[in-house]
C-alpha positions, 0 to 999 in steps of 0.5 A, a space after each residue: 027869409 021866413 020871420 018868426 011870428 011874434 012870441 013871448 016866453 013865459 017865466 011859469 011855462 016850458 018854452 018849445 024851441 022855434 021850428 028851423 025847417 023853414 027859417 033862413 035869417 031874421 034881422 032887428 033894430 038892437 036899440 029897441 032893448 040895448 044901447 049899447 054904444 058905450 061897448 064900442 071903447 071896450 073894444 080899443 083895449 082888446 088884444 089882437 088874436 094871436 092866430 091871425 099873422 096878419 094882424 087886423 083883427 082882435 078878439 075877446 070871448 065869454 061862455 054862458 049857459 042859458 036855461 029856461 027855469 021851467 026845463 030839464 036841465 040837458 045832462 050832457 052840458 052839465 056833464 061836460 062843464 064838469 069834465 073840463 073844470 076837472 081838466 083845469 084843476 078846479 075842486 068839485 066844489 068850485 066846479 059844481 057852482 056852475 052846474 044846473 042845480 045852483 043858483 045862476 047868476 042871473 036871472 030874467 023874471 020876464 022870461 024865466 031863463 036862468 044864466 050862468 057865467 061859466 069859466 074862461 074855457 078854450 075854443 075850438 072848430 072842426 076842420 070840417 067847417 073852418 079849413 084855417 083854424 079848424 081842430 085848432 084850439 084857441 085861446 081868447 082873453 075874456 070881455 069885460 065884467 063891466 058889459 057881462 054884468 050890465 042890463 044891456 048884455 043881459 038883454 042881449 042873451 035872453 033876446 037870443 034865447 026867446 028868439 029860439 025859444 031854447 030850452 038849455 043851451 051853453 052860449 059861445 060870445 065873441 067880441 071881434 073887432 077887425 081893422 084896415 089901413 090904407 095900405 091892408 084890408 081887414 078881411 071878417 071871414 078869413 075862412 071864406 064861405 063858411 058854416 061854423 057847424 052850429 044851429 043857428 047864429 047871431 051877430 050883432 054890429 056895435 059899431 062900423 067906422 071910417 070905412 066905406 060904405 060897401 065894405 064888409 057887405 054880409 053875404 048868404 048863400 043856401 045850403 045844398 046837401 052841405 054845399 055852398 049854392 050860387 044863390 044869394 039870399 042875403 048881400 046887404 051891409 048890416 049898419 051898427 045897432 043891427 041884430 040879425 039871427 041867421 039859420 047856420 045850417 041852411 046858409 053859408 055865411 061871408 063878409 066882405 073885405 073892409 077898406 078905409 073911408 079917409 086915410 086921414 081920419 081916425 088916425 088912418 084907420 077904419 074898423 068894423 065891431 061885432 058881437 057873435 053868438 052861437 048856442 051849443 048843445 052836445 056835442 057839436 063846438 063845445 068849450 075846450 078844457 082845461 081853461 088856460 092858467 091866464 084866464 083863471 
């Protein structure tokens, strides 16, 4: 692991994106700047995902697009955010709302990032990365308003921003709970080993109850000529209030199964929750028009 030296982004100067050559993972004490434990009873009212038979875990999903207020605009996200409010039957009017020349929704004076809260859109991976769910296109409800308009969420994503020192990026965010019975493990990474075709990522675990205290061990192992080496350069437990950036193209990342700590707490049931982020740029793993009726 490499750590990034220690940084500051400025509102009045255009910030110059972190160097990944040597970078690997980095981790942090969340609570430092979100507390966010009230999040964890968001996570009882998300549905299950329904492309998951097994049914052990749940999802809920928000798209924004972070731009520092002194960087060009990168033409091919506002492009695209154009095109798949097109597809979903929205007036140039109510799609040009979301573009780089309106006002954002919020803004971050410390730092100068710009975010905007985009619509509901579609996911999808490349089989390339995801052999289970690759060059599938899945839909997710979305996280609540109430975290997406707090201080602490806000936070979160300019966190991740000045960490990269990015300047215009669209932010895919996961909310994911995955649960085990006595009887059924929860398994985080379904997929195995795995990159998601991403510069970097960033996970974030809110919450880790009535499990064992070896189960969902996170686990990375470096890249070779877009392989998965032997080596393990990361094989610890991420406790709750943790936040840890890794570099996706440099290491594949896993997650342990979760197994129950006592069948007879919690209503014989332990789970893991973690919030994911992954800044996209075109056009690698962007968002999926036309958003579902649903979710409009």
């Amino acid at each position: 692991m490499k750590s990034k030296p220690a940084s500051i982004v400025h509102p009045n100067a255009t910030p110059v994106e972190l160097d990944l050559s040597d970078f690997l993972y980095e981790a942090f004490d969340a609570s430092t700047f979100a507390d966010v434990k009230s999040w964890s009873t968001f996570y009882d009212t998300i549905p299950k995902d329904p492309y998951i038979k097994e049914g052990y875990r749940y999802k809920a999903i928000g798209w924004f697009r972070i731009k520092h207020t002194k960087a060009t605009a990168i033409q091919g996200i506002d492009a695209h955010i154009a095109e798949v409010n097109e597809l979903s039957g929205m007036t140039k009017h109510e799609s040009d709302s979301y573009l780089s020349t309106t006002n954002p929704t919020w803004r971050s004076a410390e730092t100068g990032y710009e975010c905007w809260n985009l619509p509901q859109y579609a996911m999808q991976q490349s089989i390339k990365y995801n052999p289970v769910h690759g060059d599938i296109r899945r839909e997710y409800p979305r996280i609540s308003n109430a975290i997406i308009d707090s201080d602490d969420f806000h936070a979160l994503l300019v966190h991740y921003a000045s960490y990269f020192d990015w300047s215009d990026a669209i932010v895919l965010v996961q909310f994911q709970r995955v649960d085990c019975l006595p009887n059924r493990a929860g398994l985080p990474a379904v997929e195995g080993f795995h990159q998601d075709g991403n510069r970097h990522v960033g996970m974030f675990v809110v919450n880790r109850n009535n499990i064992t205290e070896d189960s969902g061990i996170s686990q990375y192992a470096l890249d070779e000529d877009g392989k998965k080496s032997e080596t393990l350069v990361f094989d610890s437990v991420i406790p709750a209030g943790q936040l840890i950036y890794w570099n996706d193209k440099r290491v594949w990342h896993y997650g342990t199964e979760l197994k129950i700590a006592d069948p007879a707490a919690n209503g014989g049931r332990g789970t893991r929750d973690i919030i994911i982020m992954s800044a996209k740029t075109p056009p690698a793993n962007m968002p999926i028009g036309p958003v579902p009726k649903q979710y409009r």
